[in-house]
ROMAR-96898 format. One record per residue: residue in three letters; x, y, z of N, C-alpha, C, O in turn. Coordinates in steps of 0.2 Angstrom, whole numbers, padded with zeros to 4 digits, always signed. Layout:
<sites>
ALAXYZXYZXYZXYZ;...
</sites>
This chain:
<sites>
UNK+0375+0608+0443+0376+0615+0443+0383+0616+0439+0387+0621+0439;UNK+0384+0611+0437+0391+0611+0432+0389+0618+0424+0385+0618+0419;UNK+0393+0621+0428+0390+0626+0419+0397+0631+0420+0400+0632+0426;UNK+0399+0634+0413+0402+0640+0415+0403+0643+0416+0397+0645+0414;UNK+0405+0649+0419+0404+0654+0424+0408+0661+0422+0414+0660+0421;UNK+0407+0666+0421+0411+0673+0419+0413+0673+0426+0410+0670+0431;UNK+0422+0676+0426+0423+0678+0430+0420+0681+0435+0416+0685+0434;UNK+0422+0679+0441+0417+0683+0449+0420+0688+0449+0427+0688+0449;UNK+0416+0695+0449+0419+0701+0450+0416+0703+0459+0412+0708+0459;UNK+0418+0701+0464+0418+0701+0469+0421+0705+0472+0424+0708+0468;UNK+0421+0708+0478+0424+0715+0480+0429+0713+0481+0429+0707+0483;UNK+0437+0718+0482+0441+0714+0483+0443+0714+0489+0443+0719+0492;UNK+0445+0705+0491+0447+0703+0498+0455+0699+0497+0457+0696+0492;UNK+0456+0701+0503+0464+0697+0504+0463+0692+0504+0461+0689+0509;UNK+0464+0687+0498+0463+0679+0498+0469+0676+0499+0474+0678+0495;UNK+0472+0670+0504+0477+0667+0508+0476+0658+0505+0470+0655+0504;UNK+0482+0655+0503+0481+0648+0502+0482+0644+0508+0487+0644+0512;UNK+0476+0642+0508+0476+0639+0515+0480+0630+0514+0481+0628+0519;UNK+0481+0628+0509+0484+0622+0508+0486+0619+0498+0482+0619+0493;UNK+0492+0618+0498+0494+0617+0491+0497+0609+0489+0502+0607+0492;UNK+0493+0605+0486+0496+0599+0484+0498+0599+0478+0495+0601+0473;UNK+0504+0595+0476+0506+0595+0470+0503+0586+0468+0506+0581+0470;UNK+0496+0586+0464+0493+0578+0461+0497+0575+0453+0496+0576+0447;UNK+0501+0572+0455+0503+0569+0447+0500+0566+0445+0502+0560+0444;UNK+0495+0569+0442+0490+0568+0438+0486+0572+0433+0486+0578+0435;UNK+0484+0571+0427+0480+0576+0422+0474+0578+0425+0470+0574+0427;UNK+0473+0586+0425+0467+0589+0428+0460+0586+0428+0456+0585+0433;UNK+0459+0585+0423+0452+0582+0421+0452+0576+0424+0446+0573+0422;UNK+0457+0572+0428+0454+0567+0435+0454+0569+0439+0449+0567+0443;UNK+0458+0573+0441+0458+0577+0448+0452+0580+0446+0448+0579+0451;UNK+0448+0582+0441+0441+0588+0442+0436+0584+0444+0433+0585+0449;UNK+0433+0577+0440+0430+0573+0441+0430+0571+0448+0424+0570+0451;UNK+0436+0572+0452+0434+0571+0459+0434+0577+0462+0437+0577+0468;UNK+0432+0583+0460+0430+0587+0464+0423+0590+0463+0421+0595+0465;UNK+0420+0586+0459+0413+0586+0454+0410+0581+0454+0404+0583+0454;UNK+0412+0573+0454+0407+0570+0457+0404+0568+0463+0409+0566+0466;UNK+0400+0567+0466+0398+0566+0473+0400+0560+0477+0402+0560+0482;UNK+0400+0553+0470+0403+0548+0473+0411+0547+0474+0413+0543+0478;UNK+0414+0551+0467+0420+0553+0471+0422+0556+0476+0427+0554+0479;UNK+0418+0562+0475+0420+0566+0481+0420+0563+0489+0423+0566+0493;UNK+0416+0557+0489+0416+0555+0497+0421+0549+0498+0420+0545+0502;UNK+0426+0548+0492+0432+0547+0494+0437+0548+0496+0441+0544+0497;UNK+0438+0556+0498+0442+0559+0501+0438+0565+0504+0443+0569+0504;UNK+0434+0567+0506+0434+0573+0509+0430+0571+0515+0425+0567+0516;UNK+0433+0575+0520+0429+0575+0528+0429+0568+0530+0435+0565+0529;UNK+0424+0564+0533+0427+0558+0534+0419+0556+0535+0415+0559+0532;UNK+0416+0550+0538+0411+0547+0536+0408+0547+0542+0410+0546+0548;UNK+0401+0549+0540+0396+0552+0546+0392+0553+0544+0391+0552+0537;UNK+0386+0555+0549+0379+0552+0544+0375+0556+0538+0371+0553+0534;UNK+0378+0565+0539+0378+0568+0535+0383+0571+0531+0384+0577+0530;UNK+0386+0567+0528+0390+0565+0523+0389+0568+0515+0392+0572+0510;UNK+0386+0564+0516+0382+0565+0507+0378+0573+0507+0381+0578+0505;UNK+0373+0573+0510+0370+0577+0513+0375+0586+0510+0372+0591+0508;UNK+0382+0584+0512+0386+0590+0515+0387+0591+0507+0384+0596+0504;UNK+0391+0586+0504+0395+0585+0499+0389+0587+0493+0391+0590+0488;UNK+0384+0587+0493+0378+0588+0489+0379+0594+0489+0381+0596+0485;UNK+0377+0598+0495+0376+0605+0497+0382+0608+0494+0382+0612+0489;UNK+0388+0607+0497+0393+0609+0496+0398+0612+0488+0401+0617+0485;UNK+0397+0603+0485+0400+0603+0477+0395+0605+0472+0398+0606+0467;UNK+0389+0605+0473+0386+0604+0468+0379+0609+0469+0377+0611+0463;UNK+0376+0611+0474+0371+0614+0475+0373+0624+0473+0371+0629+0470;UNK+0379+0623+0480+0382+0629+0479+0389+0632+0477+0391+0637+0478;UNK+0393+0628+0474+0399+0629+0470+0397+0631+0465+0393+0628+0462;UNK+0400+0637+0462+0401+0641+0456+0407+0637+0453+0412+0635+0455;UNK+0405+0637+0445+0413+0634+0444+0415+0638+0438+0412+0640+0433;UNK+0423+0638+0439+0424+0645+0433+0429+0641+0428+0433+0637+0432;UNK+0430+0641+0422+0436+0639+0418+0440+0645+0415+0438+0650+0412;UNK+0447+0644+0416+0451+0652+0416+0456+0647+0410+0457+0641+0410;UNK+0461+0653+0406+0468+0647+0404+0472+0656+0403+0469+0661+0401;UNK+0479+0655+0407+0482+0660+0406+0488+0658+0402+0488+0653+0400;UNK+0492+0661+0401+0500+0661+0397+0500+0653+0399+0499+0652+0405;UNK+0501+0649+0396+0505+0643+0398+0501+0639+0404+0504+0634+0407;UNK+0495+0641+0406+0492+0637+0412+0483+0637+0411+0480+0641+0409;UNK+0482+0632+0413+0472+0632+0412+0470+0632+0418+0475+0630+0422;UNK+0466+0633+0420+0464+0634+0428+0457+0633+0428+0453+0636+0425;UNK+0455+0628+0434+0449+0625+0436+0447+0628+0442+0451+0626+0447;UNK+0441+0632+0445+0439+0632+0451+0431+0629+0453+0427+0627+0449;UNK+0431+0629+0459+0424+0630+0460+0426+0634+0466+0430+0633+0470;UNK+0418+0641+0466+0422+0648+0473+0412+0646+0473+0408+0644+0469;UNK+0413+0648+0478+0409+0648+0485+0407+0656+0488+0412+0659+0491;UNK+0402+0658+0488+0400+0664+0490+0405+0670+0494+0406+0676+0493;UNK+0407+0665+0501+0411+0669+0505+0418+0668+0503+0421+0664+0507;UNK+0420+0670+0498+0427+0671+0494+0431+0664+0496+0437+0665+0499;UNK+0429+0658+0496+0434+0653+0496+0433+0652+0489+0429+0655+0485;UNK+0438+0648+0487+0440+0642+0480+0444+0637+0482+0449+0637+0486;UNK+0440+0632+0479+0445+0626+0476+0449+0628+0470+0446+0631+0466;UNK+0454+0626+0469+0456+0630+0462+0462+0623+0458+0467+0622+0461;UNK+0460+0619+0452+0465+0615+0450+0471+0621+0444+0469+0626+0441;UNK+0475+0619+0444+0480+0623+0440+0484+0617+0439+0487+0614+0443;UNK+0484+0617+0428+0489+0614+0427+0492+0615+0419+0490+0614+0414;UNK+0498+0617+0421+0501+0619+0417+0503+0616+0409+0504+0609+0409;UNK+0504+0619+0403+0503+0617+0397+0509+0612+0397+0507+0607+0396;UNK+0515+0613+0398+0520+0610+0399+0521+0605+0400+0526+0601+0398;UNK+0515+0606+0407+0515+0599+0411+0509+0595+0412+0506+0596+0418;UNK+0508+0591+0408+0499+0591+0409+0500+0584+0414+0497+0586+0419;UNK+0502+0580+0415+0504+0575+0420+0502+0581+0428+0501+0577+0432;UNK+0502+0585+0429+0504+0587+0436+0497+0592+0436+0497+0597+0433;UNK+0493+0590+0441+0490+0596+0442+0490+0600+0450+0490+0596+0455;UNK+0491+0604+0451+0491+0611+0456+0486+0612+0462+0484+0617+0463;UNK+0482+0606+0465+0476+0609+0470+0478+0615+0476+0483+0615+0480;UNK+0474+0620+0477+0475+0624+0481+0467+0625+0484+0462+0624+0481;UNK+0467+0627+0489+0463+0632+0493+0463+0636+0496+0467+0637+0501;UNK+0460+0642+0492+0460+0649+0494+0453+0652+0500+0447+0652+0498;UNK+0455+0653+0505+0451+0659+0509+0452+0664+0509+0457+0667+0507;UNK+0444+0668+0513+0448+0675+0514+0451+0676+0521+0450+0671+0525;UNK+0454+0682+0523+0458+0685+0525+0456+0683+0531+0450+0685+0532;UNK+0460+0679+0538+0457+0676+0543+0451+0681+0548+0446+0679+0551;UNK+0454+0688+0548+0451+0694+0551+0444+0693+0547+0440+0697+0549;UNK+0441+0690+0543+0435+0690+0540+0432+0683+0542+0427+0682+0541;UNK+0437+0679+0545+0433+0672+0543+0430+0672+0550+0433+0676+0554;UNK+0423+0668+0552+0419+0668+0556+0423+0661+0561+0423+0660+0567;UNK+0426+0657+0557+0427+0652+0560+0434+0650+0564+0436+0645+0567;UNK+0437+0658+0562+0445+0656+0567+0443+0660+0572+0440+0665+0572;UNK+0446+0656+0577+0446+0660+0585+0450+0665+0587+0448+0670+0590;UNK+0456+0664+0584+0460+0668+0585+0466+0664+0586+0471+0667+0587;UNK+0465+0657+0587+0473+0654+0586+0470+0649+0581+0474+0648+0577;UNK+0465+0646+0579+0465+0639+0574+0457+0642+0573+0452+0646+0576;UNK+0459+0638+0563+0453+0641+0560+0451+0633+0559+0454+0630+0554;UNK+0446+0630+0563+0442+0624+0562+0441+0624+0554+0443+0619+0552;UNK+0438+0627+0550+0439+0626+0544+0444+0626+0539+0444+0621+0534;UNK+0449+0631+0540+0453+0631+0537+0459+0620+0539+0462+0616+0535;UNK+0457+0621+0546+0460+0611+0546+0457+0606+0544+0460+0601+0545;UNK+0451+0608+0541+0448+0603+0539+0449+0602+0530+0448+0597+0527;UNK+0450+0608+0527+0452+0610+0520+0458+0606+0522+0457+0600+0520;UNK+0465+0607+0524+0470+0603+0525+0469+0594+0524+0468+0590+0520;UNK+0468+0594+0531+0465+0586+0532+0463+0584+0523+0466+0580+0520;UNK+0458+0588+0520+0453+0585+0516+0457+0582+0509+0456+0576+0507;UNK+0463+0589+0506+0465+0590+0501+0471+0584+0501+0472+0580+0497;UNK+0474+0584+0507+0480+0579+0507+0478+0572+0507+0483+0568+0507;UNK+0467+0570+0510+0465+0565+0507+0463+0564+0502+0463+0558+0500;UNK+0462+0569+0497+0463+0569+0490+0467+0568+0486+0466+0567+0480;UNK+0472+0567+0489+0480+0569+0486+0481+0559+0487+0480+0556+0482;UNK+0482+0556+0494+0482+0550+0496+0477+0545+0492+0477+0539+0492;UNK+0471+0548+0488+0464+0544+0486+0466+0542+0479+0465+0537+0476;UNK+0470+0547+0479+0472+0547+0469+0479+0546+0468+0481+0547+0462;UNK+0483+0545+0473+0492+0543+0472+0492+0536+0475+0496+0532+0473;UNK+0485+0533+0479+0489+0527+0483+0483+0522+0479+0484+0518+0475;UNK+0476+0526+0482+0471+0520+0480+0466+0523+0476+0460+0523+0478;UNK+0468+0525+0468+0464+0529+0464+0458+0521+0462+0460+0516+0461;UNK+0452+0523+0461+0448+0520+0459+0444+0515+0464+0440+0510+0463;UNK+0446+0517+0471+0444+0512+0478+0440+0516+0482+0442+0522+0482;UNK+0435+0513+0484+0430+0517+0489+0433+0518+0496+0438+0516+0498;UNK+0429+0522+0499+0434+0525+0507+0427+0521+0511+0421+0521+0510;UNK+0432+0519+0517+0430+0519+0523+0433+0523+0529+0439+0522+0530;UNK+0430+0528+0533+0437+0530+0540+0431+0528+0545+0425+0526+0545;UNK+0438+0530+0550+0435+0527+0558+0437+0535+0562+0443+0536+0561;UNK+0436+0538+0564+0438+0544+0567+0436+0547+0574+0431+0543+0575;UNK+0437+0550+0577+0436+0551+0584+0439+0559+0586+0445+0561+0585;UNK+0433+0564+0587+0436+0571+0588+0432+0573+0597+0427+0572+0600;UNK+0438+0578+0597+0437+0581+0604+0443+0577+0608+0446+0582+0611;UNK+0445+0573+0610+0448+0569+0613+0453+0575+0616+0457+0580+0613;UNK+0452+0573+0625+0456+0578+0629+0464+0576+0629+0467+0572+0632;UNK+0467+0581+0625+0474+0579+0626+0480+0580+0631+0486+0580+0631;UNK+0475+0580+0637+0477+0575+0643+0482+0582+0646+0484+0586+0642;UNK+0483+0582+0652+0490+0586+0657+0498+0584+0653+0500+0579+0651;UNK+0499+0591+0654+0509+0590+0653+0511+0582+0654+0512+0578+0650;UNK+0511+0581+0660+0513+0575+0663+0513+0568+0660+0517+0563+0661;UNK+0507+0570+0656+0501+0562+0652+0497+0563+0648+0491+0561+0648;UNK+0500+0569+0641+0495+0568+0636+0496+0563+0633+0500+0559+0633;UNK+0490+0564+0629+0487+0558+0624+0490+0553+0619+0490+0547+0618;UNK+0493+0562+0616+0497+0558+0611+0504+0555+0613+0508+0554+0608;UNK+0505+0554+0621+0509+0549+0622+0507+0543+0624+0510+0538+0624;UNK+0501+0542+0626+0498+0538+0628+0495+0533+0623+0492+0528+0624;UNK+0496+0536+0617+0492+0535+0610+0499+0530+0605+0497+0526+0601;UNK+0506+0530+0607+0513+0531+0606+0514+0534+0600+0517+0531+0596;UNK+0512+0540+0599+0511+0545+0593+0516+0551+0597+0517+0556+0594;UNK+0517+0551+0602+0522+0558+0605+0528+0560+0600+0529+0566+0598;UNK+0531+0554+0597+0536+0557+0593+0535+0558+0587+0540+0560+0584;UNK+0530+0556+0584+0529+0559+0577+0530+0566+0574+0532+0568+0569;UNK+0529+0572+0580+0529+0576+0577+0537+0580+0576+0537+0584+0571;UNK+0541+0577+0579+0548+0577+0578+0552+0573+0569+0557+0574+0566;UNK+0546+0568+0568+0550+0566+0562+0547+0570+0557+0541+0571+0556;UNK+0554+0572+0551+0553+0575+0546+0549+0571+0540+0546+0566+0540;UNK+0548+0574+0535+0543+0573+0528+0547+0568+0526+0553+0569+0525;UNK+0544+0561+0525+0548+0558+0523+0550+0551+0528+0550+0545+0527;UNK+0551+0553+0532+0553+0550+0539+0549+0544+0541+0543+0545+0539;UNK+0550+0538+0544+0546+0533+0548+0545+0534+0555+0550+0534+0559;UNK+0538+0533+0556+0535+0532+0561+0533+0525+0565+0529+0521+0562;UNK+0536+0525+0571+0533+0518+0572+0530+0517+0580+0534+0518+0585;UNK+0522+0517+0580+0519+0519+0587+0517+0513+0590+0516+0509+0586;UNK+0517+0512+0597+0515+0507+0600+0505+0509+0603+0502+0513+0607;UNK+0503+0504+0600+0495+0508+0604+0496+0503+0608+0498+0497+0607;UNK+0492+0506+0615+0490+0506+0621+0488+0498+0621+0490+0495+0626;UNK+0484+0494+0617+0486+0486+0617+0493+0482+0618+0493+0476+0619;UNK+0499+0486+0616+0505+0483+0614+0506+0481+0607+0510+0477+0607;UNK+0502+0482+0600+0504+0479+0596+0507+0486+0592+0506+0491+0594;UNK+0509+0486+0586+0514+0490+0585+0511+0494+0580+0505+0492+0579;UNK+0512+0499+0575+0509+0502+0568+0516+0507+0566+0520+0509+0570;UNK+0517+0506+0559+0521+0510+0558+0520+0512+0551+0516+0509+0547;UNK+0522+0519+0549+0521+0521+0542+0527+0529+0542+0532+0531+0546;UNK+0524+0531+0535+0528+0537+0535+0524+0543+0534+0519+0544+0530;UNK+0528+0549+0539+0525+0555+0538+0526+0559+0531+0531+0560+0528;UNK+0518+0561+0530+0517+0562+0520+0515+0570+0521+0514+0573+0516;UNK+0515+0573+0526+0513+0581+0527+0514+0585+0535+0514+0580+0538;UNK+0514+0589+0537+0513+0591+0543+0514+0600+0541+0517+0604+0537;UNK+0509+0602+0547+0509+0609+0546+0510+0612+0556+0513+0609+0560;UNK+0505+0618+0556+0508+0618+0564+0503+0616+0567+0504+0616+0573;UNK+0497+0612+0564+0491+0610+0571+0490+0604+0568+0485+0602+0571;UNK+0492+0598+0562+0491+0593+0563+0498+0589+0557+0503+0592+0554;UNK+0496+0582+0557+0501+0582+0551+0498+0575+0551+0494+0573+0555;UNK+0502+0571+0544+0497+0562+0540+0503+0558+0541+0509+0560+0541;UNK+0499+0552+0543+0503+0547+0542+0502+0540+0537+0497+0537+0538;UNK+0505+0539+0534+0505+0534+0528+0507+0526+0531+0512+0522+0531;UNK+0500+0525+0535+0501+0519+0536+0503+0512+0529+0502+0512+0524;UNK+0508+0507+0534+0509+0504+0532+0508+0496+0534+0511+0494+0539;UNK+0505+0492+0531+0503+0483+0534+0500+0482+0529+0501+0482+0523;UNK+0493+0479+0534+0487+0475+0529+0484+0478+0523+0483+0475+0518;UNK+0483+0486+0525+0480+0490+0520+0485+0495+0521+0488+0497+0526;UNK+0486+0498+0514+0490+0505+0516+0482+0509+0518+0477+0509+0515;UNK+0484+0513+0524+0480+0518+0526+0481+0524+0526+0486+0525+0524;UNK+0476+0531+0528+0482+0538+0528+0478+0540+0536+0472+0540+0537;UNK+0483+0541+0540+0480+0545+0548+0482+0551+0548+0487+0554+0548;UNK+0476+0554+0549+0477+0563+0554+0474+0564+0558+0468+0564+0559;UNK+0480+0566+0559+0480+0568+0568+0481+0577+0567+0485+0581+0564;UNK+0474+0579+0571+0471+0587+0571+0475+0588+0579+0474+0584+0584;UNK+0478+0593+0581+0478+0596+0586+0477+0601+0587+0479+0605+0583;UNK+0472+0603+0593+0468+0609+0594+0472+0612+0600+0473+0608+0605;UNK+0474+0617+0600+0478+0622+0605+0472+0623+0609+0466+0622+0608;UNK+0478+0625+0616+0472+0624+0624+0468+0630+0626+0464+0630+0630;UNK+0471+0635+0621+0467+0641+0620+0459+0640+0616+0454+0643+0616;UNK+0461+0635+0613+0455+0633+0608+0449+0630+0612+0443+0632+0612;UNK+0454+0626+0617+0448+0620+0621+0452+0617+0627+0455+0611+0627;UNK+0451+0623+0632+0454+0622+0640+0450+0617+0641+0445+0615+0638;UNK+0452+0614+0647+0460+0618+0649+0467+0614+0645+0472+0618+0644;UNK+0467+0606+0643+0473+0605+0640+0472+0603+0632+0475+0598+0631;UNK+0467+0606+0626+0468+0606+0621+0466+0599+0620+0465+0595+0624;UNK+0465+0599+0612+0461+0595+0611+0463+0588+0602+0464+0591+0597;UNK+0463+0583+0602+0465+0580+0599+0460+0577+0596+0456+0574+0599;UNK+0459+0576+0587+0455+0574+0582+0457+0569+0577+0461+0572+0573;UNK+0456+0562+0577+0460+0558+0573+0454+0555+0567+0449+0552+0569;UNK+0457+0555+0561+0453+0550+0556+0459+0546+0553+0465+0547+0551;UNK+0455+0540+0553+0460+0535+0547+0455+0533+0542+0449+0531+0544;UNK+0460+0534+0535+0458+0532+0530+0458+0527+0527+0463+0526+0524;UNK+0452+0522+0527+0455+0516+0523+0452+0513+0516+0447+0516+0513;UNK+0454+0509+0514+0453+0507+0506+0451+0500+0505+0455+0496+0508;UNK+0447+0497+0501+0448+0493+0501+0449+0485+0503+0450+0480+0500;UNK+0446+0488+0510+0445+0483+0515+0438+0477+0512+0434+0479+0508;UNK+0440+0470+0514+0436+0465+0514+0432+0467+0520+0433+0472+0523;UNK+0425+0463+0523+0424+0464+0528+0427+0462+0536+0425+0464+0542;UNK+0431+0456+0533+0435+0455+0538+0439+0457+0541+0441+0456+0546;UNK+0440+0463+0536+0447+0466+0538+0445+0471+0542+0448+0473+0547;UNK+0437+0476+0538+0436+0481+0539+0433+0479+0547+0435+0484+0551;UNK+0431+0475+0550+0432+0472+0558+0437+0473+0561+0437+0478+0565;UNK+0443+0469+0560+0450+0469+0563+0451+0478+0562+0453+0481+0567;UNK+0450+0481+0558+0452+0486+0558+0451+0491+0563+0456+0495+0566;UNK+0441+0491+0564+0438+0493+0569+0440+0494+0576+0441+0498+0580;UNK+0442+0484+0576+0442+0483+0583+0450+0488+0586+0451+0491+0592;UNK+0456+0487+0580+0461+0490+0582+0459+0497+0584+0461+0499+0590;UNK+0455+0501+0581+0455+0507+0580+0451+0510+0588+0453+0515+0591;UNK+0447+0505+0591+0442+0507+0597+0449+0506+0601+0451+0510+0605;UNK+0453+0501+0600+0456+0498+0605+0463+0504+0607+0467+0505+0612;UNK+0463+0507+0602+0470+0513+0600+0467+0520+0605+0470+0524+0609;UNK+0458+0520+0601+0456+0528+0604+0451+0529+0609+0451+0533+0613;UNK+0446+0523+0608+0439+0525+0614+0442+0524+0620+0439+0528+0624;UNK+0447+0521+0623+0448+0521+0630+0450+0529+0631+0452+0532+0637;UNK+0451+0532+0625+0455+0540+0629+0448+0544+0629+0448+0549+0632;UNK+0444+0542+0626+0436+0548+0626+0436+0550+0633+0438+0554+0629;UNK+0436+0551+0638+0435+0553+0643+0439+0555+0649+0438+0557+0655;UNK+0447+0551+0645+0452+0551+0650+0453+0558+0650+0452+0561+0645;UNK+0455+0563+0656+0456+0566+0660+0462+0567+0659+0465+0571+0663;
</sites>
């Protein structure tokens, strides 16, 4: 469904950017990976059985795609019926840098915020900053994640993300290192590459460089103590690794699936 598109003349709605990365890279690789399927499931969402399935439906079945150039900037989208875009922008000046954004409409419209978090809109975040980590760290590497969603983020006294040794991450600035003890005693350290108000990445660093996010759902979301969403992103693993990796990652999160 790749074809040109006349501007959408759509009724008009309050459209909000729900997340902005700056890719130092020329557009037409960034677009490539938001156009082909096999790139695409390098970075978006995380790996689950319908996967492809989504990325099919989603980039290709029903994305509209528009090519725009105004004063000094060419602009790439694909919009989506109910007034979202991906939208690449990259300026004449600077063809090295491309601009990804995502636009929704007006949260008073969107079916999917509750009124304190919009499940989709954190999933667009999560996705774009894996897009951003796919083609800054490990451009031309396939993905593997391990991910774990819902997990009870535990009573004042003992939540998770202490339990997790992730409590103080949220305190360190963009840029900053993080260094967590998981619940084995063995250590992980990287740095924080984004944070917004309900989740934020971290840029592991070891064996493999990897990227973690961590989703926090407020308790009005999901009483009584709210609720915590973790994907890590990895690359490049042999199979030995991608084992060790596993085992670390069970050994970091499944003991907390039902902790209390």
């Amino acid at each position: 469904m790749d074809h040109r598109a006349e501007p959408h003349h759509a009724p008009a709605v309050l459209h909000r950017a729900v997340v902005s990365v700056d890719v130092p890279l020329p557009a037409d690789v960034v677009w490539e990976h938001v156009r082909k399927p096999e790139l695409i499931h390098r970075w978006y969402g995380w790996d689950r059985d319908d996967l492809a399935d989504d990325i099919e439906r989603i980039f290709v079945e029903h994305a509209e795609v528009e090519h725009d150039h105004v004063p000094g900037t060419s602009i790439r989208r694909l919009r989506w019926h109910h007034h979202e875009d991906l939208e690449l922008r990259c300026r004449d000046d600077n063809p090295g840098h491309t601009l990804v954004t995502v636009h929704r409409a007006a949260r008073d419209l969107s079916v999917s915020f509750d009124g304190v978090r919009d499940v989709v809109d954190e999933n667009w975040i999560s996705s774009v900053h894996q897009l951003h980590f796919a083609l800054t760290v490990h451009r031309g590497e396939d993905r593997r994640t391990f991910a774990v969603h819902g997990l009870d983020a535990g009573p004042h006294q003992n939540p998770l993300m202490y339990r997790a040794g992730l409590h103080g991450a949220r305190g360190v600035p963009i840029g900053g290192h993080v260094e967590a003890t998981r619940p084995d005693g063995t250590k992980v350290g990287g740095t924080v590459v984004y944070r917004t108000d309900l989740q934020f990445g971290v840029w592991l660093h070891g064996i493999a460089e990897s990227l973690l996010v961590i989703q926090q759902v407020p308790v009005a979301s999901h009483p009584p103590h709210g609720a915590v969403n973790a994907i890590l992103n990895t690359y490049g693993l042999s199979d030995e690794l991608r084992e060790e990796a596993q085992r670390r990652w069970a050994g970091w999160w499944d003991g907390h699936r039902h902790h209390a």
